[in-house]
C-alpha positions as CSV (number, residue, x, y, z in Angstrom):
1,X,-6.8,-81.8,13.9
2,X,-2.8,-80.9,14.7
3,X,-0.9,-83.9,15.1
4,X,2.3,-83.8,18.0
5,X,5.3,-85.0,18.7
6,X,4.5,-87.6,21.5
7,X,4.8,-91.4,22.9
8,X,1.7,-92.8,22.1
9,X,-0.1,-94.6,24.7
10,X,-3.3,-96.5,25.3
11,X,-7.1,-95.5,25.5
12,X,-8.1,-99.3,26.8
13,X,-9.5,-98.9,30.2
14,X,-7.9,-99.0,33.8
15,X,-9.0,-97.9,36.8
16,X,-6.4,-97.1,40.0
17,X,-6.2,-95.1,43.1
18,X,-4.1,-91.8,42.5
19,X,-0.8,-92.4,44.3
20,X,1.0,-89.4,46.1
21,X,3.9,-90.2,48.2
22,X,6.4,-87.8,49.9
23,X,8.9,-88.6,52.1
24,X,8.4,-85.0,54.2
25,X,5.4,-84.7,56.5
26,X,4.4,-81.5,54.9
27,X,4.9,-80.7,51.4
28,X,7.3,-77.9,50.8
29,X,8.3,-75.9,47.6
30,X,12.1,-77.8,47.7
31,X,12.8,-77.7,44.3
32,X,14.6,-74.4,42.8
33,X,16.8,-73.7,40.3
34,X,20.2,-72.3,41.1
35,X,23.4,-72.2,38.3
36,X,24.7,-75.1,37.4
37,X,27.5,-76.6,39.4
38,X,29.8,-78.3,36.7
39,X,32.1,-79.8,39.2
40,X,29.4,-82.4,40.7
41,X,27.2,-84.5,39.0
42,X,25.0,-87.8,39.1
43,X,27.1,-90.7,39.4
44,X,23.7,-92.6,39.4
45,X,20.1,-91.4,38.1
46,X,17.7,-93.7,36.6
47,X,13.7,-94.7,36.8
48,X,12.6,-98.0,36.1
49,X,8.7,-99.4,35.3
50,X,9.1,-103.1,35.5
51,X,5.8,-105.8,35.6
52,X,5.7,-107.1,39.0
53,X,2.9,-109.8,39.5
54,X,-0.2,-111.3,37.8
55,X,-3.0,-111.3,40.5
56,X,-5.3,-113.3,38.7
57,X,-6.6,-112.9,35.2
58,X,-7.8,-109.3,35.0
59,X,-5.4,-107.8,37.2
60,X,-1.8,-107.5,37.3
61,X,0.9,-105.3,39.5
62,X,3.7,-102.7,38.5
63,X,6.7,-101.6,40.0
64,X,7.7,-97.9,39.8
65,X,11.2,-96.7,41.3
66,X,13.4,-94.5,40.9
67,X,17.1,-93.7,42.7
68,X,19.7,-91.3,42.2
69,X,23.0,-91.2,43.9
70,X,24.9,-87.7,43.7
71,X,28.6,-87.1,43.5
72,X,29.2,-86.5,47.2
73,X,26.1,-85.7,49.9
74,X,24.7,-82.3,49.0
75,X,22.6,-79.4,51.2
76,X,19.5,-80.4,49.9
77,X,18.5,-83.8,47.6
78,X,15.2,-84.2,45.7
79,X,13.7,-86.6,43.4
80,X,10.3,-85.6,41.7
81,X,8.7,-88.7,39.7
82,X,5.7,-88.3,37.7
83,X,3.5,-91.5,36.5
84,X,1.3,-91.7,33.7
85,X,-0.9,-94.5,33.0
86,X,-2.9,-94.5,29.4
87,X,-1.7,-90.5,29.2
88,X,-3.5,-89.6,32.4
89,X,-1.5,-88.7,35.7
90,X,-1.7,-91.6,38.5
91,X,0.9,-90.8,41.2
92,X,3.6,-88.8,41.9
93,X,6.6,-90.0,44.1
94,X,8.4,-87.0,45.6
95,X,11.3,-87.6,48.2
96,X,13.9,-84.9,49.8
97,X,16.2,-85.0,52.2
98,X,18.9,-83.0,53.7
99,X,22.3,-83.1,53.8
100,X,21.9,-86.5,51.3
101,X,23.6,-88.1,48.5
102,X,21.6,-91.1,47.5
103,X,17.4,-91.5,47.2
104,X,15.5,-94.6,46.7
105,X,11.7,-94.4,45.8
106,X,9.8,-97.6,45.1
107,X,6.1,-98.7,45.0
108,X,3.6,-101.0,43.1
109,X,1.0,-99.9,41.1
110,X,-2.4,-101.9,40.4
111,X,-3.2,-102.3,36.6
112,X,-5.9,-103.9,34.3
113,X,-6.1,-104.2,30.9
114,X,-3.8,-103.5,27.7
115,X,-1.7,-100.1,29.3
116,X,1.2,-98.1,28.6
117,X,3.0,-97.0,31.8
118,X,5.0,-93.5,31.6
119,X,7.3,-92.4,34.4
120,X,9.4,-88.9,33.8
121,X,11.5,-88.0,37.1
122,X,13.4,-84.8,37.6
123,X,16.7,-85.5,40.5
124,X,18.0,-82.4,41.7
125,X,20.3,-81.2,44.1
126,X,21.5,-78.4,45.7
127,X,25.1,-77.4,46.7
128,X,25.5,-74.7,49.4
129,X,29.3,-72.6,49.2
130,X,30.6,-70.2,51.6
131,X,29.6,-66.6,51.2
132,X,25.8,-67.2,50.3
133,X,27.0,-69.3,47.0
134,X,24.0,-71.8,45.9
135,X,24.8,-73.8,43.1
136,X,22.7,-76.9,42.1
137,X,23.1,-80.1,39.5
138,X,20.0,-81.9,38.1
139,X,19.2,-85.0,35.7
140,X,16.0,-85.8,34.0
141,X,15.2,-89.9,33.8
142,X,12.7,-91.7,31.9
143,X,11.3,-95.1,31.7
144,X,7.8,-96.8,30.2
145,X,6.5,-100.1,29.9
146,X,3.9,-101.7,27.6
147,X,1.2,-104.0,29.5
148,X,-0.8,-106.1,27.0
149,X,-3.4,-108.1,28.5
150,X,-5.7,-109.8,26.1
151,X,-8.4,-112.7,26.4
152,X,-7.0,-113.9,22.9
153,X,-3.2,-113.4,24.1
154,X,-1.0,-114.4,27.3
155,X,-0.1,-111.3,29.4
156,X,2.6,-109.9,28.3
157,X,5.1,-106.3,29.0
158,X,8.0,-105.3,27.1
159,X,9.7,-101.8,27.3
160,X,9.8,-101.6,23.0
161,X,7.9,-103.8,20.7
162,X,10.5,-106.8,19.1
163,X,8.0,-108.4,16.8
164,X,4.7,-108.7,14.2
165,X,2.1,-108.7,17.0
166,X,3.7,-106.0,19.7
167,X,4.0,-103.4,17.0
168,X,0.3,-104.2,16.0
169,X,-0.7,-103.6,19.3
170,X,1.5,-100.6,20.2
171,X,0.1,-99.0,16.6
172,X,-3.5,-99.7,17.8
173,X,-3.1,-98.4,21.3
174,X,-0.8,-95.3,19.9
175,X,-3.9,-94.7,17.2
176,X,-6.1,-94.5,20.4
177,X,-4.8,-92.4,22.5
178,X,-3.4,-90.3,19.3
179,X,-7.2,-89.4,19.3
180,X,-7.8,-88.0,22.9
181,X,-4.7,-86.3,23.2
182,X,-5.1,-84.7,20.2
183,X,-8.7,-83.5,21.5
184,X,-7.6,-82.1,24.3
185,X,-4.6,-80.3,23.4
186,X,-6.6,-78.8,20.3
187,X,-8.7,-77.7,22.7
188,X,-6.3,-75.8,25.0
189,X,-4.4,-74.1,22.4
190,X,-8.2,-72.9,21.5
191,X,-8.8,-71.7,24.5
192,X,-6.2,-70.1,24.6
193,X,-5.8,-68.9,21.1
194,X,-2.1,-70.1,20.7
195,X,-0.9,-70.6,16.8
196,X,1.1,-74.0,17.6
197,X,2.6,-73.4,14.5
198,X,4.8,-71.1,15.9
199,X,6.1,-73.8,18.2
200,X,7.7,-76.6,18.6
201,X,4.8,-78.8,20.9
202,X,6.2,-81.7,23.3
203,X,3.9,-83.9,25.5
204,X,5.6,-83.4,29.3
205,X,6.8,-86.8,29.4
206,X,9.4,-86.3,26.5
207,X,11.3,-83.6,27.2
208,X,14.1,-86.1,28.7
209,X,15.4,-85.7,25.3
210,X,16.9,-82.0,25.8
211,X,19.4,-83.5,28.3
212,X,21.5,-83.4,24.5
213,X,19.6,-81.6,22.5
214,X,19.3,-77.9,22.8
215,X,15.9,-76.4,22.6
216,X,15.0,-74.6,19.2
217,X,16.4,-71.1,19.4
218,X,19.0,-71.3,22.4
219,X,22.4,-73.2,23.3
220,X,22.9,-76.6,24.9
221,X,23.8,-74.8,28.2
222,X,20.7,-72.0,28.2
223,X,19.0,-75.3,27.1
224,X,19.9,-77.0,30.9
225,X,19.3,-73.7,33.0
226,X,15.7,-73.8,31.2
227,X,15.3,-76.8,31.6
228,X,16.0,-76.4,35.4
229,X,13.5,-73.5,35.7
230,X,10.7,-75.4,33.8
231,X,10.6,-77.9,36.4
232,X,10.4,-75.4,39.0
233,X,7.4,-74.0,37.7
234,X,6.4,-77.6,37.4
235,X,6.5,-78.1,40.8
236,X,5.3,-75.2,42.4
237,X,2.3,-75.0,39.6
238,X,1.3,-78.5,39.0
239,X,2.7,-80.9,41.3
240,X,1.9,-79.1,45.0
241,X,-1.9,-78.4,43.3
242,X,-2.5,-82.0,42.3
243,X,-0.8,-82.5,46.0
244,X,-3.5,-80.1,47.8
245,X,-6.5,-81.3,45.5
246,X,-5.5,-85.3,46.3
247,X,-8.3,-85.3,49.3
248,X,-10.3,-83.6,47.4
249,X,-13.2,-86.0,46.1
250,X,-12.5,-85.6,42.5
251,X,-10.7,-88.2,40.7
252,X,-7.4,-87.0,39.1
253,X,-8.1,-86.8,34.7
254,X,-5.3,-84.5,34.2
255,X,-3.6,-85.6,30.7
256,X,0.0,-85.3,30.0
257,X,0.7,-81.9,30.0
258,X,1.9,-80.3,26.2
259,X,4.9,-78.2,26.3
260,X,5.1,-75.3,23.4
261,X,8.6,-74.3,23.1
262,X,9.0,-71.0,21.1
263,X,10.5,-71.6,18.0
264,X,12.1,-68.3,18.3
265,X,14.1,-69.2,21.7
266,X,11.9,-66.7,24.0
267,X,9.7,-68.2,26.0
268,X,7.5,-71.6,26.2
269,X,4.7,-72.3,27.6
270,X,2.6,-75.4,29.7
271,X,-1.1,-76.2,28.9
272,X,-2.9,-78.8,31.2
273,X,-6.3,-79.3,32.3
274,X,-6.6,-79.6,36.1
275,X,-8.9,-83.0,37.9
276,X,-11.8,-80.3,38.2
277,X,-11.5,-79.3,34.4
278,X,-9.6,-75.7,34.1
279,X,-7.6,-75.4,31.9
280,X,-4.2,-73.9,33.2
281,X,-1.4,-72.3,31.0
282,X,2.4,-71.6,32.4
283,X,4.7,-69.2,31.1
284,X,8.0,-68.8,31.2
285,X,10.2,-66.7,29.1
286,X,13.7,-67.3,28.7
């Protein structure tokens, strides 16, 4: 069995509503990737997963936000958020507005059981210049939180294990889910006969770590307009599908995606399994 680069999160059990909220009354492919304008930025761009409330001994509440605050108001703001609770997909936030500079995005999330909660949010905006110009800036933020709720233990969260007994639950919960994942990313790049030795494989919700690192094969800067593109593709592939299938009937089981990044710098790819079980593969080459 291949073993990936990943945050390792929890098999233990919880059951909760699929959560899609979007601040436009009808969902619209917003986000697009335009060259990088490097005289604006994010003066403000963060996601936070903090534990909220214990309703009683089983159950407990989450917070999930996420704001941004550009340099100056901008054509077109978006911020895309992405939650994953024990490695499967539980809600997307997903907020635009026009002519904006700052977005908020905040809910609570229902949780049982020993969890780890994984938000990845992509905050983009787009400048608009005289004679046609587009130009955008864009900032990926990332935040997760360890639940532990035991019969034997008080409930506890923390964002990194600080002694004896987190780490020995974070190892158990990390050899868990190690497990699954592995299983169903073996059994994509089967499917699809990929060599992932030829790659270098990244679960979805830790590519926040090429905002300063370049991606095997290609500079820091082709590294950002990729990175740009990739969430594009996201959006338009993934996202607006799990937002057209959420009325559906079928409970949402899509995994964190896995991310193959060429390890010769032309092209990677993105392997998921849809809440109806097809397997889906993206490509896009540099």
């Amino acid at each position: 069995m291949k073993k990936y680069v990943w945050i390792g999160i929890t098999l233990a059990g919880i059951w909760m509503l699929f959560v899609y909220f979007t601040a436009a009354p009808n969902v619209e492919n917003v986000i697009k990737y335009f060259p990088l304008d490097t005289s604006k930025t994010f003066t403000d761009a963060k996601t936070t997963l903090s534990f909220h409330d214990q309703k009683d001994t089983d159950e407990y509440e989450v917070d999930w936000e996420t704001t941004s605050t550009s340099s100056e108001p901008m054509y077109l703001r978006q911020d895309l958020s992405l939650l994953y609770v024990n490695g499967q997909l539980r809600g997307i936030l997903n907020k635009w507005k026009e002519d904006g500079q700052t977005i908020e995005q905040v809910t609570s999330i229902h949780g049982e059981d020993s969890s780890l909660y994984q938000a990845i949010t992509f905050h983009h905006g787009e400048v608009h210049y005289p004679e046609d110009v587009i130009k955008s800036i864009q900032k990926t933020s990332y935040d997760q939180l360890y639940v532990i709720d035991s019969p034997h233990t008080p409930l506890e969260s923390f964002k990194q294990p600080d002694n004896a007994q987190q780490k020995e639950w974070v190892d158990k919960l990390q050899h868990s889910l190690n497990q699954q994942l592995d299983y169903q990313w073996d059994d994509l790049l089967l499917h699809f006969n990929i060599d992932v030795d030829n790659y270098v494989a990244v679960p979805l919700t830790d590519i926040q770590k090429f905002e300063n690192t370049a991606i095997p094969g290609v500079s820091q800067q082709e590294t950002s307009r990729i990175l740009g593109q990739l969430w594009e593709g996201l959006y338009k592939n993934y996202v607006l599908g799990i937002a057209d299938a959420k009325n559906s009937g079928h409970p949402i089981q899509s995994y964190i995606p896995l991310v193959l990044f060429d390890k010769n710098g032309t092209h990677l790819m993105v392997l998921f399994e849809d809440d109806k079980g097809n397997k889906e593969q993206l490509i896009q080459r540099y």
